[in-house]
Backbone bond lengths (Angstrom), bond angles and torsions (degrees), N, CA, C in turn:
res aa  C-N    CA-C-N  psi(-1)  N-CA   C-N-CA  omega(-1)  CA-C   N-CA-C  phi
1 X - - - 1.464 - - 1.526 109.65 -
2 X 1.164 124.31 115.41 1.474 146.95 159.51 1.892 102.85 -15.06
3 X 1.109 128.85 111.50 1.250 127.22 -179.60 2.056 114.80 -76.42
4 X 0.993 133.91 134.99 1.078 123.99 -157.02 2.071 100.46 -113.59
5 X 1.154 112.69 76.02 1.375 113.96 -166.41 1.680 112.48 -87.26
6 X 1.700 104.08 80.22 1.223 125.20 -165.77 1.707 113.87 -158.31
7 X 1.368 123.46 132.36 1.653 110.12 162.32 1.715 64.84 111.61
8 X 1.989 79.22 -169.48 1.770 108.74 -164.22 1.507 110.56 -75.55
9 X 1.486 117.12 93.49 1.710 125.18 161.25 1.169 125.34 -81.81
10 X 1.416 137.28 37.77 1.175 125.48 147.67 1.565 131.55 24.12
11 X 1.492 109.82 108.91 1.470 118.88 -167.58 1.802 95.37 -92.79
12 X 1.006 139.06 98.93 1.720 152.21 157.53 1.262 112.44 -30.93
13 X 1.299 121.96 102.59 1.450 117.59 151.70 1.306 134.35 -20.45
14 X 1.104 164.06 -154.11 1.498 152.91 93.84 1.199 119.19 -122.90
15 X 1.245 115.06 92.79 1.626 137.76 160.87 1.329 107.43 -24.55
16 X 1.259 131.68 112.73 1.573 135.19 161.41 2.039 96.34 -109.21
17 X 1.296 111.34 154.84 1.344 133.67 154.43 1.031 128.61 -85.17
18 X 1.100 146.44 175.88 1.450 138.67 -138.37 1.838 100.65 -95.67
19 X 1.318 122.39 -2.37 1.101 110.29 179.75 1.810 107.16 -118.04
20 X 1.442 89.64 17.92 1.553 88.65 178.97 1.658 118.42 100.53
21 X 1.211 119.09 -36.27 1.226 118.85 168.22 1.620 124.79 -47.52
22 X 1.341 117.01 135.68 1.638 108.69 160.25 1.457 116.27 -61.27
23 X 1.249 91.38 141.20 1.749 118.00 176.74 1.718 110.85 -98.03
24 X 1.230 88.65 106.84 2.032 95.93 -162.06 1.607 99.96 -73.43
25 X 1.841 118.63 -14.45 1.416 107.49 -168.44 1.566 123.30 -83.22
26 X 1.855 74.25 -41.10 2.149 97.78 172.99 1.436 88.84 -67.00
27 X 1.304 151.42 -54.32 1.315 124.08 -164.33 1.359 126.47 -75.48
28 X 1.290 112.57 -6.05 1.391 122.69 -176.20 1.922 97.63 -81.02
29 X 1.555 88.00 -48.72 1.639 98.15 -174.71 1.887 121.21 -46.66
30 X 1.408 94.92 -20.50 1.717 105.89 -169.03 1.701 92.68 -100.35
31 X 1.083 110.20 -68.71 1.894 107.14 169.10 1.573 101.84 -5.74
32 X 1.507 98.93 -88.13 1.490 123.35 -173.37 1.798 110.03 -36.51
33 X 1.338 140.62 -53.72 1.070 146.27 131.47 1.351 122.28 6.71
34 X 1.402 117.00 -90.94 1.112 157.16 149.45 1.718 98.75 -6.56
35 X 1.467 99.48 -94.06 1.433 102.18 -175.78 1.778 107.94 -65.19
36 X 1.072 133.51 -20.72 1.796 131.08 -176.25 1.710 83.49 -63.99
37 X 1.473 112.13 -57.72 1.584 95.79 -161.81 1.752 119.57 -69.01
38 X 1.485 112.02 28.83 1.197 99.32 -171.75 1.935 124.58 95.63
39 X 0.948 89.85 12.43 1.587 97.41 178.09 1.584 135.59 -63.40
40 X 1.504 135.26 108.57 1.273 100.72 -170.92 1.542 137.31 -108.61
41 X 1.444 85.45 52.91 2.126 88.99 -172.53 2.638 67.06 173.01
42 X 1.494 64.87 -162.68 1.528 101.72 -174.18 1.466 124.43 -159.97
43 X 1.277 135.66 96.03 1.514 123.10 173.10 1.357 108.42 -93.12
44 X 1.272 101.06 143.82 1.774 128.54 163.16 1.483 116.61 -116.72
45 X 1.727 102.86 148.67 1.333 118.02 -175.27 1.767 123.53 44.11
46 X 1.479 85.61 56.61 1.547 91.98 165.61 0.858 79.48 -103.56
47 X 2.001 99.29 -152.67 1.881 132.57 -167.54 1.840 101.01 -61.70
48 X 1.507 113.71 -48.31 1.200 108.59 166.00 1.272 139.29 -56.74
49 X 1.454 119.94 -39.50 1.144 149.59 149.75 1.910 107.04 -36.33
50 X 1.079 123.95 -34.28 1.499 124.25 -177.82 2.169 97.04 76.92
51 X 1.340 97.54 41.09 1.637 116.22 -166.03 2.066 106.90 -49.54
52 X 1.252 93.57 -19.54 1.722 111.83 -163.30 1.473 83.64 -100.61
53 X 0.772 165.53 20.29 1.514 159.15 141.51 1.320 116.90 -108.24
54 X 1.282 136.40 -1.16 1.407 147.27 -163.94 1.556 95.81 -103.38
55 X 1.395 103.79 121.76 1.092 120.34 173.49 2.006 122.78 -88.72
56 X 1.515 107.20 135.61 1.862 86.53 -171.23 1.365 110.51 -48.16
57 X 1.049 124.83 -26.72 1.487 114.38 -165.95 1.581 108.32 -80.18
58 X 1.376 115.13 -20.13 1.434 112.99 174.70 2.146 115.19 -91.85
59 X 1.306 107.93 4.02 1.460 106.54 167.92 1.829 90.93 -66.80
60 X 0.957 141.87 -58.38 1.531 123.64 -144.60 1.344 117.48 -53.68
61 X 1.508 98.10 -27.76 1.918 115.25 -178.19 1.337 105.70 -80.58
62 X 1.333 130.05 -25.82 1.538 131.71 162.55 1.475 119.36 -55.28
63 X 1.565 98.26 -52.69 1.446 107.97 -156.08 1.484 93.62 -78.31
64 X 1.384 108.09 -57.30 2.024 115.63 -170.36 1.450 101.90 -26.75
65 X 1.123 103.04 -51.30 1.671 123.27 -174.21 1.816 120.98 -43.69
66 X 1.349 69.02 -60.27 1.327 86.93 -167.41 1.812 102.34 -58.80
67 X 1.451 106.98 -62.41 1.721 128.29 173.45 2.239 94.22 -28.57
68 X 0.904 90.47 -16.99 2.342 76.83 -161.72 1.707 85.62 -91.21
69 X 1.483 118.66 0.31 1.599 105.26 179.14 1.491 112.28 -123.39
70 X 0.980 125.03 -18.87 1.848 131.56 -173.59 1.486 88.16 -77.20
71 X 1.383 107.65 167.75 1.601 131.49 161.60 1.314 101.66 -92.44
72 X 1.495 104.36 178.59 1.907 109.31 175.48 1.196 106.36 -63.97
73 X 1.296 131.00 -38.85 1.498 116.63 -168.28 1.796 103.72 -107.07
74 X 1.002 100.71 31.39 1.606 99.96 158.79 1.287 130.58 -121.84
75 X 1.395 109.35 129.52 1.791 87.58 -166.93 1.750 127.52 -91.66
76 X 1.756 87.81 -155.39 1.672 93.94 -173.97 1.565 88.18 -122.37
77 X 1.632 137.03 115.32 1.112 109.63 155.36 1.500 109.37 -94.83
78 X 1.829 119.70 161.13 1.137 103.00 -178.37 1.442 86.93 -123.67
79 X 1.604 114.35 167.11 1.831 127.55 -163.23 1.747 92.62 -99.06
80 X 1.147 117.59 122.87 1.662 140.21 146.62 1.330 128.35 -68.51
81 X 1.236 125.73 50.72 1.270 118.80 159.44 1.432 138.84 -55.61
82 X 1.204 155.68 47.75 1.327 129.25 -174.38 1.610 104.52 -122.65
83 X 1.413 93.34 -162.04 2.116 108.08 -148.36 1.870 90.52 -99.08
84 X 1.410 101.89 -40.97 1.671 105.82 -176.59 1.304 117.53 -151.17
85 X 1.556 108.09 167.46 1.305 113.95 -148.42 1.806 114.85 -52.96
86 X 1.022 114.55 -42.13 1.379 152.90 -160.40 1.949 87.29 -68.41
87 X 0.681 124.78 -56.86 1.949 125.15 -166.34 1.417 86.02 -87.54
88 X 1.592 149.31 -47.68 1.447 143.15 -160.56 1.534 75.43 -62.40
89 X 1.372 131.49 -86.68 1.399 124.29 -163.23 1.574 129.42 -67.82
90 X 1.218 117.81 14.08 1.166 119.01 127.67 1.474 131.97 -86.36
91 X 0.924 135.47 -25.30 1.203 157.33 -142.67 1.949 91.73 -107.34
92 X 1.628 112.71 -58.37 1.608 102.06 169.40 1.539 105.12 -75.35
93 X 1.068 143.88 -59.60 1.605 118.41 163.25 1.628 136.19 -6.55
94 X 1.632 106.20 -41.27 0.981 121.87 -169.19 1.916 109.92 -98.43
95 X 1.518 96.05 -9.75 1.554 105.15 158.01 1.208 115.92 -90.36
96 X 1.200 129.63 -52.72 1.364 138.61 -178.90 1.711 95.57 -55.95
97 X 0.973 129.08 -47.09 1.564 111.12 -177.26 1.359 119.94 -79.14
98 X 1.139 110.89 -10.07 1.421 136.70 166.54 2.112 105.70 -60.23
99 X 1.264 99.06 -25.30 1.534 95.87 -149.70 1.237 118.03 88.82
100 X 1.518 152.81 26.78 1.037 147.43 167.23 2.183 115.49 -59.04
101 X 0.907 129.44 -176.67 1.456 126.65 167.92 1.537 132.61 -127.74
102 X 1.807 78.18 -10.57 1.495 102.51 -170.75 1.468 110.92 -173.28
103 X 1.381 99.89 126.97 1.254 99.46 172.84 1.816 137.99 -107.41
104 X 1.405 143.41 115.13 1.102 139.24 -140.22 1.483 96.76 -124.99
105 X 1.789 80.66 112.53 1.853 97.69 -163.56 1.802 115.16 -94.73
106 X 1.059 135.77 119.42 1.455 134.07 179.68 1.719 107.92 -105.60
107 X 1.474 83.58 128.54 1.632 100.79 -174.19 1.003 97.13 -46.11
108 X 1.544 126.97 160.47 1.367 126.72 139.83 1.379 134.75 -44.75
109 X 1.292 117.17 140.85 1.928 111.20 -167.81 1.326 108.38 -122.58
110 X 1.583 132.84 -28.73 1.045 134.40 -156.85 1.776 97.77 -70.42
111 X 1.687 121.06 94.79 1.206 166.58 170.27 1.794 92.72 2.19
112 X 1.435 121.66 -73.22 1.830 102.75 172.45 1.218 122.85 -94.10
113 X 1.218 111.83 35.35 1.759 126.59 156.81 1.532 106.17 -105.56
114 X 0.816 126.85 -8.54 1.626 130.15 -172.48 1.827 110.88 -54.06
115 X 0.933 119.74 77.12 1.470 120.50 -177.76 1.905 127.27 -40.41
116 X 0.991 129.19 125.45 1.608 103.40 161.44 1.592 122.75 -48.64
117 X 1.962 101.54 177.44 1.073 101.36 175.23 1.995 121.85 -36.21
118 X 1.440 102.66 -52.22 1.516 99.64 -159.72 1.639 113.39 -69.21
119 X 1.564 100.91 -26.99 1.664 120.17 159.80 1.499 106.68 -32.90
120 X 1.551 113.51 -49.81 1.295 110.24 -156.19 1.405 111.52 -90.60
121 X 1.905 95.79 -28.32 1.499 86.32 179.47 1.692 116.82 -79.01
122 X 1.216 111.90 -19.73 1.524 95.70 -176.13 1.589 107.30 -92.01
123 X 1.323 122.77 24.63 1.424 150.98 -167.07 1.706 91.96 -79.52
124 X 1.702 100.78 -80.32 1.548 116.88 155.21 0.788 137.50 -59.88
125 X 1.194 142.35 -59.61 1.475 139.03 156.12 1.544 117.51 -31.06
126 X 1.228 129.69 -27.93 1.527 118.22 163.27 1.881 109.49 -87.32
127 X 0.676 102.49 -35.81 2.037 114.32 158.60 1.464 82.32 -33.82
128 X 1.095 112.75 -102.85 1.453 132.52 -152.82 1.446 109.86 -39.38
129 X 1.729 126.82 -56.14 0.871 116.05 154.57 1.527 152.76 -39.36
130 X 1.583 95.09 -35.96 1.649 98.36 178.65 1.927 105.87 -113.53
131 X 1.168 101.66 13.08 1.673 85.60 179.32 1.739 91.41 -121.55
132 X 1.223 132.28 -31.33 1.383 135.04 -177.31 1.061 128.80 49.88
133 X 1.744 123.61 48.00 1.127 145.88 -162.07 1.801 105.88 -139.44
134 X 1.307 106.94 140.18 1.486 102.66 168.62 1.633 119.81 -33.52
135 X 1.235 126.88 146.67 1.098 138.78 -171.63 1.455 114.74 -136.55
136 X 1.301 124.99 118.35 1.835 121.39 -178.22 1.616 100.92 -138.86
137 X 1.383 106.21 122.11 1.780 116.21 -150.23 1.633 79.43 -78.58
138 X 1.095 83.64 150.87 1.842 100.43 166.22 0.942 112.55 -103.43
139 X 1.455 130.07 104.30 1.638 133.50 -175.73 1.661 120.05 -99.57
140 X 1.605 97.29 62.18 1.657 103.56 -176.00 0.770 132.97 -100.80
141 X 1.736 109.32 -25.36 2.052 125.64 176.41 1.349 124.08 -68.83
142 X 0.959 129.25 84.59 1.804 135.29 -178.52 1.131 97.07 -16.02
143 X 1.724 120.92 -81.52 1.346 125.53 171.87 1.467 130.85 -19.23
144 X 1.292 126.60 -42.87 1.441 126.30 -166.84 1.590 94.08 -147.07
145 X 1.652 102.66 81.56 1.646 105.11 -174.68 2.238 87.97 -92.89
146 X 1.563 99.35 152.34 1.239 111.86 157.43 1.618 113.25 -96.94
147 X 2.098 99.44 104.09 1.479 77.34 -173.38 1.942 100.07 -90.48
148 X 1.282 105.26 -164.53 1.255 122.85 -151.94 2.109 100.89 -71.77
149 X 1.248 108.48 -16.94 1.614 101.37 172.23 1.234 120.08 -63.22
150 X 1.834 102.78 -43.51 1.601 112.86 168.21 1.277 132.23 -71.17
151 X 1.665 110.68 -39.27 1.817 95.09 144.49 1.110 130.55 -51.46
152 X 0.881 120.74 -67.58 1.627 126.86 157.59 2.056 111.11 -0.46
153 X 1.415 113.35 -80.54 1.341 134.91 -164.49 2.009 83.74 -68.10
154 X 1.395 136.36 -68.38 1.291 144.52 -176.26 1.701 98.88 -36.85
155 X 1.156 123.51 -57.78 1.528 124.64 178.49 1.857 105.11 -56.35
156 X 1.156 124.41 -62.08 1.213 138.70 176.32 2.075 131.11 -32.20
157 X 1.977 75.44 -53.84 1.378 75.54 164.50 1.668 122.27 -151.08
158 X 1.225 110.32 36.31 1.289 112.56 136.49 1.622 140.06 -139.13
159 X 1.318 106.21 153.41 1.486 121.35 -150.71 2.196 111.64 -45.66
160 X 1.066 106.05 -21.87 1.661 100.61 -148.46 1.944 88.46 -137.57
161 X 1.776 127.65 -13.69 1.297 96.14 155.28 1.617 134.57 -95.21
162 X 1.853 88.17 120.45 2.077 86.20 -159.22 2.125 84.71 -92.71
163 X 0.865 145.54 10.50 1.566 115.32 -154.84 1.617 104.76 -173.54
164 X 1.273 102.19 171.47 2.053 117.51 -174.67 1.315 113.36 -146.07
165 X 0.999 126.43 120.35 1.499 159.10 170.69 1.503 83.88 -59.98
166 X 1.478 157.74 153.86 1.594 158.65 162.67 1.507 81.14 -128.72
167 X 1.260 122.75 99.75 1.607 112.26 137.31 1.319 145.30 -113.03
168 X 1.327 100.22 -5.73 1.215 123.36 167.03 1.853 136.71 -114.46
169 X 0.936 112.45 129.40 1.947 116.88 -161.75 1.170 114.04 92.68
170 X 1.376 128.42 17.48 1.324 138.28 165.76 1.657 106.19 59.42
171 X 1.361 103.47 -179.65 1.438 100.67 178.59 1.570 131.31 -63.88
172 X 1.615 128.13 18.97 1.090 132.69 155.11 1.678 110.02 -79.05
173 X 1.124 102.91 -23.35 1.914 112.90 -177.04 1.300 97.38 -65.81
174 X 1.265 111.94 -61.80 1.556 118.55 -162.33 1.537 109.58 -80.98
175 X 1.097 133.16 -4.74 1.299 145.42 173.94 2.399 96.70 -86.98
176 X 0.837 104.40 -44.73 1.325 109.38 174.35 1.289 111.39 -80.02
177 X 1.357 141.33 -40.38 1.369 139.75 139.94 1.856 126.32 -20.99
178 X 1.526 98.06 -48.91 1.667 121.59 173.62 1.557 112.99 -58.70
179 X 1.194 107.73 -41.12 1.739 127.25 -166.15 1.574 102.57 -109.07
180 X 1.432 141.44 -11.93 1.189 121.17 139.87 1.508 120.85 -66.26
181 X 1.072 115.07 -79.79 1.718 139.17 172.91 1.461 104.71 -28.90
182 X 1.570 135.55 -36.48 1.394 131.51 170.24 1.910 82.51 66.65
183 X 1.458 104.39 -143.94 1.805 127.89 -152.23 1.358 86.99 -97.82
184 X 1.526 137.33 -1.83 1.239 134.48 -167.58 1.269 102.16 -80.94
185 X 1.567 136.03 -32.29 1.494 124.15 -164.28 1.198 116.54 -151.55
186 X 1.140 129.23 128.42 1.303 127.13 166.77 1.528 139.91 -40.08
187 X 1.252 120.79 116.54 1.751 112.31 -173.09 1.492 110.22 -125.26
188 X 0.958 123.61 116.97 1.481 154.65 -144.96 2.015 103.70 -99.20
189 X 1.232 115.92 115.11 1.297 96.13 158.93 1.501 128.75 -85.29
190 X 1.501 94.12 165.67 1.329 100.05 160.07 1.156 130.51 -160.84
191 X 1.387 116.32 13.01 1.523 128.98 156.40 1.474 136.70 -63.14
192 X 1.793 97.92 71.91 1.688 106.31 -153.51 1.459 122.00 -41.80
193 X 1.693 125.34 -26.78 1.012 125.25 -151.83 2.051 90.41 -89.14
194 X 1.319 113.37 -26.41 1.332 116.07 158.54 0.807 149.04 -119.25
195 X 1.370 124.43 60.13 2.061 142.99 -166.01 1.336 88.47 -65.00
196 X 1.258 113.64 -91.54 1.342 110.95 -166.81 1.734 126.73 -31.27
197 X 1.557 117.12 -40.55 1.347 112.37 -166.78 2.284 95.93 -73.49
198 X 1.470 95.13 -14.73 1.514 100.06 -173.42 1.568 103.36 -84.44
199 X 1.119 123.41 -16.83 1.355 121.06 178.28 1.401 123.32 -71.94
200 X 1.578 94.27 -37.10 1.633 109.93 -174.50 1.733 107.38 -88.93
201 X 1.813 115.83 -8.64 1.233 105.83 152.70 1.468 131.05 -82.13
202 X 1.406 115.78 -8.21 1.589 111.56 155.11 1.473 81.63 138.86
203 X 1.284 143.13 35.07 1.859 132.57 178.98 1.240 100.22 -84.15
204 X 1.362 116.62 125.61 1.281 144.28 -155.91 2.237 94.52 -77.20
205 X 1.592 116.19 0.00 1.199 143.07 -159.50 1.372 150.09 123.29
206 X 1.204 122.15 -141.10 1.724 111.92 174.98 1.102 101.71 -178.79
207 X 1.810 90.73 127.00 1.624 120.06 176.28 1.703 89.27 -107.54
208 X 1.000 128.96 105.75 1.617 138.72 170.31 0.951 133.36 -148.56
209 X 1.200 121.59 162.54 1.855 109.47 -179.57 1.393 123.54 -66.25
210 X 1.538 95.62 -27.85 1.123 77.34 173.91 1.624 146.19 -87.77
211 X 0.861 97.93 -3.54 1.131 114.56 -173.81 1.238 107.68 -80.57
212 X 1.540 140.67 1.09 1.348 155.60 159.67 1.700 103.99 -86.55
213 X 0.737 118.61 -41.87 1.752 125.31 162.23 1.822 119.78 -64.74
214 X 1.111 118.96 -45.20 1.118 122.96 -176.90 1.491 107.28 -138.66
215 X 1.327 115.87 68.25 1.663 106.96 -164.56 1.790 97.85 -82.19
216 X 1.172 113.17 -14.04 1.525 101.77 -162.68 1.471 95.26 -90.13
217 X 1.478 143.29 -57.46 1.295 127.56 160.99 1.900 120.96 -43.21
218 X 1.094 112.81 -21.36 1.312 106.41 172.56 1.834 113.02 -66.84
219 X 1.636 94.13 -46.52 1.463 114.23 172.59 1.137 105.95 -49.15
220 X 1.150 153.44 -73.51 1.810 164.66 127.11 1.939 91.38 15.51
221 X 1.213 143.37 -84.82 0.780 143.15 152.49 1.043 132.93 12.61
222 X 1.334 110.83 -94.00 1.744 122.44 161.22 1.392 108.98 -37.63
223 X 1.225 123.62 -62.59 1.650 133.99 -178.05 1.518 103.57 -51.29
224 X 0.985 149.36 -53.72 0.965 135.90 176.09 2.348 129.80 -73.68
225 X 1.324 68.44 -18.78 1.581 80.84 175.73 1.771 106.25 -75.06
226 X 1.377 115.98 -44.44 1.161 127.31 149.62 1.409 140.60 -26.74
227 X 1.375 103.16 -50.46 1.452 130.80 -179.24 1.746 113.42 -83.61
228 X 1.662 115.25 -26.93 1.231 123.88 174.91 2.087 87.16 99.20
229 X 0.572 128.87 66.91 1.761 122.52 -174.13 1.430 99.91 -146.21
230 X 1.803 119.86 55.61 0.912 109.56 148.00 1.406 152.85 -12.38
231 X 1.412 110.61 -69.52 1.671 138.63 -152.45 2.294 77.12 -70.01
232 X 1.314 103.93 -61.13 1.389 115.87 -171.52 2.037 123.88 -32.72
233 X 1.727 72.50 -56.01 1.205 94.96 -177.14 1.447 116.13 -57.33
234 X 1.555 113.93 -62.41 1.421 119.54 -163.32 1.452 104.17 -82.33
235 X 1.790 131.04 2.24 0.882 126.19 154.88 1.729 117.19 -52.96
236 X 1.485 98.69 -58.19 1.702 94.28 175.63 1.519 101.06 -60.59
237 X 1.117 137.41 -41.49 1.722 118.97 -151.41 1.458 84.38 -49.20
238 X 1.456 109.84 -70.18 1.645 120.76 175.37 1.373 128.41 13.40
239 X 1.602 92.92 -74.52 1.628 115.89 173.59 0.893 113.66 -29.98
240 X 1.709 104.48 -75.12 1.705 130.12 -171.15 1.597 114.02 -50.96
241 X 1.292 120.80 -37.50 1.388 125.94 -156.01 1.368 119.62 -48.56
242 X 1.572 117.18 -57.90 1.592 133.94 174.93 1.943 89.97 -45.15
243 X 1.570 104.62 -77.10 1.218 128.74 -141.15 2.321 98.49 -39.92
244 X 1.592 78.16 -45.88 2.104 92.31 170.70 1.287 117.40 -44.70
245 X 1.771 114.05 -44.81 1.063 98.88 -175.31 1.531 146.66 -52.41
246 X 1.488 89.78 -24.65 1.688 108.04 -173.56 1.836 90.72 -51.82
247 X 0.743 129.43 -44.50 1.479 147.79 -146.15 1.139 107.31 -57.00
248 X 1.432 141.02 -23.85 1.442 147.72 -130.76 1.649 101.98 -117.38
249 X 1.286 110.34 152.42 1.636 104.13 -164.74 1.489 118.39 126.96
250 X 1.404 113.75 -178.23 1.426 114.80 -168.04 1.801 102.27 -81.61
251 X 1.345 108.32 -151.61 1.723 94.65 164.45 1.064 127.57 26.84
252 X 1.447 102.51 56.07 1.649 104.50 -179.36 1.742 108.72 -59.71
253 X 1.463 94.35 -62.94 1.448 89.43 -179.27 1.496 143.95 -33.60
254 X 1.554 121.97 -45.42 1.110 155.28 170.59 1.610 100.26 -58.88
255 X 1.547 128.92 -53.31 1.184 120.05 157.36 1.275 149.07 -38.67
256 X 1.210 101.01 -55.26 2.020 127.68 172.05 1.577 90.60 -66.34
257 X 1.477 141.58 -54.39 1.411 129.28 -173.10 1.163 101.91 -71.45
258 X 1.369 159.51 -6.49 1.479 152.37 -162.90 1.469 78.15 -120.85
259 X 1.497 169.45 -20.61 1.181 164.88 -174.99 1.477 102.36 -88.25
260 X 1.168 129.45 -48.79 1.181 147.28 -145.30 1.438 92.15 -101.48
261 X 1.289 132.52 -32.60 1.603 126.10 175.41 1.735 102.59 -91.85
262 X 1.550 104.34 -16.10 1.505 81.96 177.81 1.626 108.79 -79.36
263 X 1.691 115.48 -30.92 1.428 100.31 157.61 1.237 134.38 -62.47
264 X 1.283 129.74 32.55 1.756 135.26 -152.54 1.348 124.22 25.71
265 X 1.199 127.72 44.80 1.425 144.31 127.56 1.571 124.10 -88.51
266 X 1.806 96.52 100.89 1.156 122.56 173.30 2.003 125.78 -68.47
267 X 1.194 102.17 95.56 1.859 114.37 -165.22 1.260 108.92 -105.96
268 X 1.477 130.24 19.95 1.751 121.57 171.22 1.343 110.65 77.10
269 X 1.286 107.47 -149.82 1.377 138.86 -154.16 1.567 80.60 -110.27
270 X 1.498 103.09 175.65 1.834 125.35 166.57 1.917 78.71 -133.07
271 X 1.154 117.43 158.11 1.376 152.04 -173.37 1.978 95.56 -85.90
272 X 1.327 95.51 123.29 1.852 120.83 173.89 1.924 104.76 -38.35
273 X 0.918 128.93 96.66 1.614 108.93 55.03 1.221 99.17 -140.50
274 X 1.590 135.41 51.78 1.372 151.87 -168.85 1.997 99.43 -123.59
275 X 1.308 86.75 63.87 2.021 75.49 -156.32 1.697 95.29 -113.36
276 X 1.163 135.61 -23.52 1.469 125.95 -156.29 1.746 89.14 -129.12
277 X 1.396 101.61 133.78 1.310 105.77 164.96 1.906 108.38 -133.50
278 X 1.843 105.80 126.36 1.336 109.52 -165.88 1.219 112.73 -58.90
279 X 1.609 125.60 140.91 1.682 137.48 169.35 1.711 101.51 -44.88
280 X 1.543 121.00 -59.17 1.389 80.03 172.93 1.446 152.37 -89.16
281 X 1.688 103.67 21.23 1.501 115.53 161.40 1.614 122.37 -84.86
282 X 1.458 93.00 -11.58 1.502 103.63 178.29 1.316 101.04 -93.14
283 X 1.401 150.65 -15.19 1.266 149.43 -151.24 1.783 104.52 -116.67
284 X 1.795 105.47 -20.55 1.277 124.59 167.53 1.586 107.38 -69.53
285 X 1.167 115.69 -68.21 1.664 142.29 -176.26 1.406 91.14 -42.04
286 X 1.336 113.95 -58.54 1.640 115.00 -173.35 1.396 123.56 -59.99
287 X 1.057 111.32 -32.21 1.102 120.04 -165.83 1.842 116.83 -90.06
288 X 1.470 97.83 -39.09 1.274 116.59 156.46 1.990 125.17 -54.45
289 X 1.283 85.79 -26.90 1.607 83.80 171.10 1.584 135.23 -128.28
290 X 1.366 98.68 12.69 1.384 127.76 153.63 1.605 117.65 -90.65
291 X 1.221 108.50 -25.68 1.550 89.78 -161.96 2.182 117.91 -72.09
């Protein structure tokens, strides 16, 4: 069955225990979530995911996971982190054998590795070639942004990148992403504090955090952006907007799990050296989602 890589994808936490290991129950528990509220795919081991600490041998426990909750035509994307070309394609190999559906590749960031344009394009383009699996660029590193010419040329001429993660330049980025690429490629939000206003600019969906926090109003969201139900829609963005802000900052991860337990969803540990989060960011977070 034809995988349909569109609508609310949910980026997965990954629950570790106090010695670092993944916790297969808390992650099952957020999956389950996730897809109850309407979800349509699931990503693992992105930025939320703690994706840069995930070892290949630990995608299979992501993905397996993930695979016991999607339908046939919903997918698995799995998160691409690495430093150079050579480990990204091992590393998507090691998703794809995993069962992954898709793989979501992030430039390299580490600051004098940062490649030029042609760096980047033959970055992907050998991805694509040797792993031969969907491909959706992850556009998160300030430093080494893919702007929209190089999506553009990446859609054009190679076989397996269909799509863009927008996380960076806010929704004017991804609005310029929309209007290069035309019907040719998929563009993905991810400007949590505005899903909705990104939906109704033509985002093919959303892989975001937030939408792991509030997937069922996100779900509401999409559906109405769909439906033409403006007034509806951006009523919820509304809601959400203040409440996001708490959200912003280093340690993302460590954040969204201290959010996510203050709604009583229990998510572990985040992996060393992401280990202490200050009382008054927790007393912010709290307060922001209680009130």
């Amino acid at each position: 069955m034809e995988k349909k890589f569109e609508g609310i994808i949910p980026p997965i936490v990954t629950p570790f225990d106090e010695d670092g290991a993944i916790h297969e129950t808390m992650l099952r528990s957020e999956m389950k979530i996730c897809m109850d509220a309407g979800a349509d795919g699931l990503s693992v081991a992105g930025s939320t995911g703690e994706g840069p600490t995930i070892r290949d041998e630990e995608y299979g426990t992501l993905i397996r996971a993930a695979k016991d909750y999607v339908s046939g035509e919903q997918p698995v994307v799995c998160g691409i982190m690495r430093t150079c070309t050579r480990d990204a394609v091992k590393s998507g190999l090691a998703a794809k054998e995993a069962g992954a559906d898709a793989i979501m590749v992030t430039p390299p960031a580490y600051n004098v590795l940062v490649p030029n344009e042609e760096g980047m394009y033959e970055f992907y383009r050998t991805i694509s070639r040797e792993v031969k699996l969907p491909i959706i660029i992850y556009n998160v590193i300030p430093q080494n942004t893919i702007l929209p010419g190089l999506y553009k040329r990446l859609l054009d001429t190679t076989d397996y990148v269909m799509g863009i993660k927008q996380s960076v330049g806010g929704i004017q980025a991804l609005y310029a992403d929309i209007m290069s690429a035309g019907q040719k490629g998929r563009v993905y939000a991810a400007t949590d504090d505005m899903i909705f206003s990104c939906f109704e600019l033509g985002a093919a969906g959303a892989i975001s955090a937030i939408l792991s926090l509030f997937p069922a109003e996100c779900r509401q969201m999409w559906e109405c952006a769909q439906r033409k139900e403006h007034d509806k829609g951006l009523a919820i963005q509304n809601s959400l907007y203040d409440t996001w802000q708490c959200m912003g900052g280093n340690q993302f991860p460590i954040r969204l799990k201290y959010a996510l337990h203050v709604l009583g969803r229990e998510t572990g540990y985040c992996r060393s050296p992401i280990t202490y989060l200050p009382e008054d960011e927790k007393t912010r977070i709290r307060e922001a989602l209680l009130k």
